[in-house]
N, C-alpha and C positions, 0 to 999 in steps of 0.2 A: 582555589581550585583543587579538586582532589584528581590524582592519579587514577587511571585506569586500572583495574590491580591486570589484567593479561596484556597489556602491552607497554604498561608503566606512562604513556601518554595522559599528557594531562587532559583533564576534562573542562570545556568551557562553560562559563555562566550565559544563557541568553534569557531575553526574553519572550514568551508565550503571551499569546493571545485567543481567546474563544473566536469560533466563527461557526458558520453557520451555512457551510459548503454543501450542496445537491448533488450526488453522485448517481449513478446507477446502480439500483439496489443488489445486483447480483454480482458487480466488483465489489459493492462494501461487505459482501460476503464473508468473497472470498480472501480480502486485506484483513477480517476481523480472525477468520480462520489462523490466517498465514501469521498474523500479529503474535496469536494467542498459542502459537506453534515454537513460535521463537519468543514466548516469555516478554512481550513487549505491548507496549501500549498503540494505539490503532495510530496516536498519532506520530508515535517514536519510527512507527514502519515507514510512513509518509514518510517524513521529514526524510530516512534512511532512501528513499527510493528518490527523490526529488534531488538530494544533494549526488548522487551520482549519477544520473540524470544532466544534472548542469554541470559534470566532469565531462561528460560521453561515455561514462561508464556504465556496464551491466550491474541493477542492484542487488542479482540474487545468482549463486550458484548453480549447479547441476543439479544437487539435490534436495534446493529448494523450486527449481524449475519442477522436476517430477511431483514434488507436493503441489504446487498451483495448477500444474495440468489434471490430477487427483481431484483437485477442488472446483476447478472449473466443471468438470464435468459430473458432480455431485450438486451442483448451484446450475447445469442446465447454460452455464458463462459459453455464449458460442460466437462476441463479439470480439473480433481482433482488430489490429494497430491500426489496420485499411480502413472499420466502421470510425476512427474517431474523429474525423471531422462531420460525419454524413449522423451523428445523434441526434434525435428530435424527441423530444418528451412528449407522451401519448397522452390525449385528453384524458382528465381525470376522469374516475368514474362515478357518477353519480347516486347518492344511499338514496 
């Protein structure tokens, strides 16, 4: 394991799997944004947001809050924490 060189913690080995998750296109926006803000890969923010998450914890700052609210509203994002059990996928559209 290598050292984190900013906090000298060591870094863990796990393993990664492909998947092949359905999101709503205007959060994978705004996480691709947010990802490519902070120099990270789309699934390194996940993983970052999920493990604090299952702390109870906030995954992102003040001044990553202002950036999302920024991007939400650039991406049209006008669904909050209340719509997330009430999402229903719109019939596709037909070419």
């Amino acid at each position: 394991m290598r050292k984190r060189a900013s906090t000298g913690e060591q870094r863990r080995r796990i393993e990664r799997v492909q998947t092949g998750v359905r999101i709503e296109k205007r959060i994978l926006l705004v996480l691709k944004a947010m990802a490519a803000a902070h120099d990270l890969t789309l699934g390194d923010l996940i993983e970052g947001i999920v493990l604090h998450a299952f702390e109870g914890k906030a995954p992102f700052g003040a001044g990553s809050l202002e950036k999302i609210a920024a991007l939400r509203a650039v991406y049209h994002l006008d669904l909050t924490a209340a719509d997330s059990h009430l999402l229903v996928e719109a019939p596709r559209k037909k070419h």
